[in-house]
N, C-alpha and C positions, 0 to 999 in steps of 0.2 A: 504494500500500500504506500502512497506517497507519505514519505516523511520530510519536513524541515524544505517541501519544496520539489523533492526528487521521487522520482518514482524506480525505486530499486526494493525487492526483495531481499528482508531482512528475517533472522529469528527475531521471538519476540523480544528481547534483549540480547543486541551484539555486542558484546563489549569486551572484544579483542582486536580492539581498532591498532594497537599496536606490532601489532604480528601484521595486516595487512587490512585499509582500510577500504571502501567500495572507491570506483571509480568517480570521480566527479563530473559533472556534469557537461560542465565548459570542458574537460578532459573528452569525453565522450563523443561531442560536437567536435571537437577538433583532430581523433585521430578518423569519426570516421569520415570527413572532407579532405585527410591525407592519405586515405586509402583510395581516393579516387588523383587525386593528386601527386602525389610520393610512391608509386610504387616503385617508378622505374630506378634505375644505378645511377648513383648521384656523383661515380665517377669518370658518366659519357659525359661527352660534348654536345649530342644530339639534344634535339628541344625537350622532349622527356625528362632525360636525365639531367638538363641544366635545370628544371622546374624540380626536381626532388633533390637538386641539392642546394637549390636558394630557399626551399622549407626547412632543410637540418641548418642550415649555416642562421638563419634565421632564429629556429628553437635553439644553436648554441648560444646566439647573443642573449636573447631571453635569459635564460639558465644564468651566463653569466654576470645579466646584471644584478640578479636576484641577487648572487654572493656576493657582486662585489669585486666580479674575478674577471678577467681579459678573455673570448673569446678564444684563441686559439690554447688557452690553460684547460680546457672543458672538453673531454673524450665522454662517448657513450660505450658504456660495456651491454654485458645479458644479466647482468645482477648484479647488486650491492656487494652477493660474497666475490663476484669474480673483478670486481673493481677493487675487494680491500685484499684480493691477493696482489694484483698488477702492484697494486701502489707500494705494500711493504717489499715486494720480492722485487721488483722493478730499483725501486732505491734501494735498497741492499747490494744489486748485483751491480750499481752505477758507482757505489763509494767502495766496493770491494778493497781498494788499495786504503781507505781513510781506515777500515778494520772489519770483522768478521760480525759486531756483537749488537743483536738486536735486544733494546729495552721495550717492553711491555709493559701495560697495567695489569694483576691479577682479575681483571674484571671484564675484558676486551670481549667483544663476540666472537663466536667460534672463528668465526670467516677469518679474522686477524689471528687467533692464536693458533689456529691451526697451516695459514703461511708462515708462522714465525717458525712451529716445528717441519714444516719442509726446509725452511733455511737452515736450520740446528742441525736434520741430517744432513743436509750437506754440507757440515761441515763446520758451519759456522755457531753461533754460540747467542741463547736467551737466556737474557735477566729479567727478572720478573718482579714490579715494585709494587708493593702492596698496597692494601686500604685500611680504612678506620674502617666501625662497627655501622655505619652510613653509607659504607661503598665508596666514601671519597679517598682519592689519593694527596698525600702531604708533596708538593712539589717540590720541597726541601727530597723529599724521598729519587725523586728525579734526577736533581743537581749532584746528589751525594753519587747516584750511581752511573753518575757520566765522569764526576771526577775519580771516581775509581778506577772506570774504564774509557780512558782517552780513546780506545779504537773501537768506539762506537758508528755502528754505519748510518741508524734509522731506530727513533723511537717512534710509540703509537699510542696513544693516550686517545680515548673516545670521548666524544663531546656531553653526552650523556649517557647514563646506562638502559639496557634493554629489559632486565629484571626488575627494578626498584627504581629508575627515575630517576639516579644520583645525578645531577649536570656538573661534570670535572674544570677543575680552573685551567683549563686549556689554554687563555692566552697569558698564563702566569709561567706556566711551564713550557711553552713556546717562546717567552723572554727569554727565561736560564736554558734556553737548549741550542738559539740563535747565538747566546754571547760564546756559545762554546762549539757553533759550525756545527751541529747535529740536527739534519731535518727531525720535526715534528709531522705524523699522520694522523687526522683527527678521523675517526668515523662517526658521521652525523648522520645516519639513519634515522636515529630516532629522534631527532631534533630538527630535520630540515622540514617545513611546510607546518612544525606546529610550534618551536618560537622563532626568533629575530634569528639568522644568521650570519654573519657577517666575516668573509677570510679577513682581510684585514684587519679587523680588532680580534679574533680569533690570534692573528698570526701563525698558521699553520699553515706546511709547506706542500703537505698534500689534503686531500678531504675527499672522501667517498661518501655515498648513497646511494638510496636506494627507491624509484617512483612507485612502487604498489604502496610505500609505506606513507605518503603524503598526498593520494587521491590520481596518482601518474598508475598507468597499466602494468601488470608484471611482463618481466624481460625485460629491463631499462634499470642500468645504474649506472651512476656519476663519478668518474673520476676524473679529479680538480690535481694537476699537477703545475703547481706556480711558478714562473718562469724566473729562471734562476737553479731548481733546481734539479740536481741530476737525479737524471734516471734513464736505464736503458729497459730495453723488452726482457723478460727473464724468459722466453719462449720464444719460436720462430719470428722475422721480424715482418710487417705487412704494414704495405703503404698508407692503411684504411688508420682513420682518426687520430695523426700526426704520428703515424706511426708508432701508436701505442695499444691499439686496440683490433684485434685479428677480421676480418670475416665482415661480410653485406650489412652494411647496415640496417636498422630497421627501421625508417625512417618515419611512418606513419607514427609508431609507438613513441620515435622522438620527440615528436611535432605534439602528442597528447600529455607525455612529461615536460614540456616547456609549458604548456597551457596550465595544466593540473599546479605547477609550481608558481607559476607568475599571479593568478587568482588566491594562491592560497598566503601567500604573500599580503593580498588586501584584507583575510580573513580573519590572519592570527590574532589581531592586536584587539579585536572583538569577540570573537570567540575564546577565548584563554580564561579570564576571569570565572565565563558560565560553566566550561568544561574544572575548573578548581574548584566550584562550588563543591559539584558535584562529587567530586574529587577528597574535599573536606568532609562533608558530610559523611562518608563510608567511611572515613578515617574516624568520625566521631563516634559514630552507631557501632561499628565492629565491635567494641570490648562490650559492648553494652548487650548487646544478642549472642555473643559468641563465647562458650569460656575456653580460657587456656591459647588467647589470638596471641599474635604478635605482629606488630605492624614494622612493615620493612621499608628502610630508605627514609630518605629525611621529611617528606611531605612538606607541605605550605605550601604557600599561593608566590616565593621568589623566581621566579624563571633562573636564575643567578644559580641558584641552590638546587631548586627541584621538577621533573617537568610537571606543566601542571594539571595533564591529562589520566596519571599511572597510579595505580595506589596498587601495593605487593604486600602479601602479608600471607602467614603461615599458619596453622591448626595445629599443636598438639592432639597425638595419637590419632592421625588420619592419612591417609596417600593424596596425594594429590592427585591422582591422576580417577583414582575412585570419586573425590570428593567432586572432578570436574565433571565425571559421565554426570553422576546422579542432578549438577544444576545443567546439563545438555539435557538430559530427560523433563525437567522445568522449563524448557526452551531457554536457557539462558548460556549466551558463549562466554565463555574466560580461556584463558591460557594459564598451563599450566608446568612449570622446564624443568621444578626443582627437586624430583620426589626422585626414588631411586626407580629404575625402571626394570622389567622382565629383561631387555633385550640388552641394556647397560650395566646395571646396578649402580650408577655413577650419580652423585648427587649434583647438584648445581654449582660449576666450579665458583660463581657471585658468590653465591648463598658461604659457600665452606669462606670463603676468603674474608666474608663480612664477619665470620664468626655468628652465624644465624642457622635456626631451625633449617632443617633441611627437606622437613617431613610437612604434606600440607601444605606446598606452596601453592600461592593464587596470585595471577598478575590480573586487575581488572583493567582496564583500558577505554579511555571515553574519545570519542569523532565526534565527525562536523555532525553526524546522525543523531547522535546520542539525545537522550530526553530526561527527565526528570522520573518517569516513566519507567525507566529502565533501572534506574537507581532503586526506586522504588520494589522493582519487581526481584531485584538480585536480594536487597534487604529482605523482603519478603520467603523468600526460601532458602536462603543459605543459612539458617541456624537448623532448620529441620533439613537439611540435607548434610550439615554433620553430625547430626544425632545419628543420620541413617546409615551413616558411614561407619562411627565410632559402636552403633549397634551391632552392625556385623565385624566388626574385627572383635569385640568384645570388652572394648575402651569406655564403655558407658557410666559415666558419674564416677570414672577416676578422678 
């Protein structure tokens, strides 16, 4: 049914806008006028393909005025994870001679810690800087581990976290990382299209994203490589997007990720408050329906501090991933990363690093969609869907 305007099929409460949000609207209208438009190779000369590639050259400038950032700094990848490989393994293999040693935040999304461990086997070598019980990193923590290790190639510190909504001092530790010639890689996934972004007051030397995650189509991610710094291909090399990004463009998908970002851009600074209300209130009512909660990540209404869409929080003697069927059976979506799983048994590498409940995790997630309604309806059944949970494991009135 139409919500807030749009006519898209929702459960009755979605609220796992943060995993992937519906397509917007102006998004919608614009990739599909570039499917009639943009199909063709935006690397002929022919009339066709000079019209599909004055749409991409077009959606890059968009894209890059949103950041802040120069046009040819702006490559499209097929995902946020295959842009935050390019960007760490791309600079890693470009300052090879400056040293071996990638620094990390213990909090990175997989996408990042898992190129950091393809560079460690071959060869090279991760430090990994930890967090407060908040998710946040000390950027004193940063400084100390670059002057330990001068042959540093490429840190990565993410602009916000994925599990809890910690927003990291990225341009504090992009200061101490420049006075010492070590690019910073920020991953703004979960920050770009819902606050302010800005490269330049950021100061970081690379930036990735992701468009399903701010109302752009999936297959489309952002990697921002700022001129100046090195970086080469860490895979075969190919003429396509400054020669940094393999394979046809997709240009249609581009053309609806510029659109989806340049609108949501006018959106944030009004919607942000509503989506905190919202946001606070489930932070206030959880201990109050729930026993044995614990609320993850720093919450409030600062964008500075917190996002203000995400509230995280855990359940004593419950699974998460039990607790999420039973509110999917309620019609209600959440997300759920941090519980140990059949197929892993691996807890939430956030959650262990926070020093937090591992069992019971809940990420609720509010969009441009979200309603009061929804809040409503999550309060409404989540205490009796961990009763029903803690029932059958046999956890009841510990």
């Amino acid at each position: 049914m139409p919500r807030n305007g749009r006519s898209v099929t929702l459960v009755p409460a979605y609220l796992d806008h943060a995993s992937t949000t519906p397509l917007h609207p102006v998004a919608r209208e614009a990739l599909l006028a570039a499917m009639d438009d943009g199909w063709a190779d935006p690397a002929r000369l022919h009339r066709e393909g000079r019209r599909a590639r004055m749409l991409l050259d077009a959606a890059r400038e968009t894209v890059a005025g949103v950041l802040g950032a120069r046009a040819p700094e702006i490559s499209f990848t097929a995902s946020g994870t295959a842009a935050a490989h390019l960007a760490l393994l791309g600079t890693a293999a470009a300052r090879r001679r400056a040293g071996g040693v990638v620094v990390v935040s213990a909090v990175e999304h997989s996408s990042v810690l898992h190129a950091a461990q393809r560079h460690e086997g071959a060869g090279g070598e991760v430090v990994t800087i930890g967090v407060d019980r908040l998710g946040r990193v000390d950027p004193a923590a940063f400084t100390a581990a670059l002057d330990a290790r001068p042959d540093t190639a490429v840190a990565a510190l993410q602009h916000a976290n994925h599990e809890v909504g910690t927003v990291q001092p990225v341009a504090e530790v992009a200061q101490a990382l420049r006075a010492r010639g070590v690019p910073l890689l920020t991953d703004a996934a979960m920050t770009l299209g819902r606050i302010r972004v800005d490269l330049p007051e950021l100061g970081a030397d690379l930036l990735t994203a992701s468009a399903h995650k701010f109302g752009g189509p999936p297959g489309v991610g952002l990697l921002v490589v700022r001129t100046g710094t090195r970086w080469a291909a860490p895979g075969p090399a190919d003429e396509r997007e400054y020669g940094r990004v393999p394979g046809f463009p997709n240009v249609p998908a581009v053309v609806a990720t510029a659109a989806a970002l340049a609108v949501r851009a006018t959106e944030i600074d009004a919607e942000a408050p509503r989506l905190a209300s919202y946001a606070n209130r489930l932070r206030e009512r959880l201990p109050e329906l729930v026993e044995d909660v614990e609320l993850l990540g720093p919450g409030g209404t600062d964008p500075t501090v917190a996002l203000p869409h995400v509230v995280a929080f855990s359940c004593l003697y419950v699974a998460g991933e039990a607790l999420l069927a039973e509110l999917d059976q309620a019609g209600i979506a959440v997300s759920s990363g941090s519980s140990c799983t059949a197929d892993t048994l691996t807890p939430s590498h956030v959650l262990v690093a926070m020093g937090a409940l591992t069992h019971g995790n809940l990420r609720v997630s509010f969009g441009r969609e979200s309603t009061e309604a929804d809040v409503d309806a999550l309060l409404a059944a989540l205490p009796a869907a961990v009763r029903a949970v803690r029932e059958r494991a046999g956890a009841a009135g510990l």
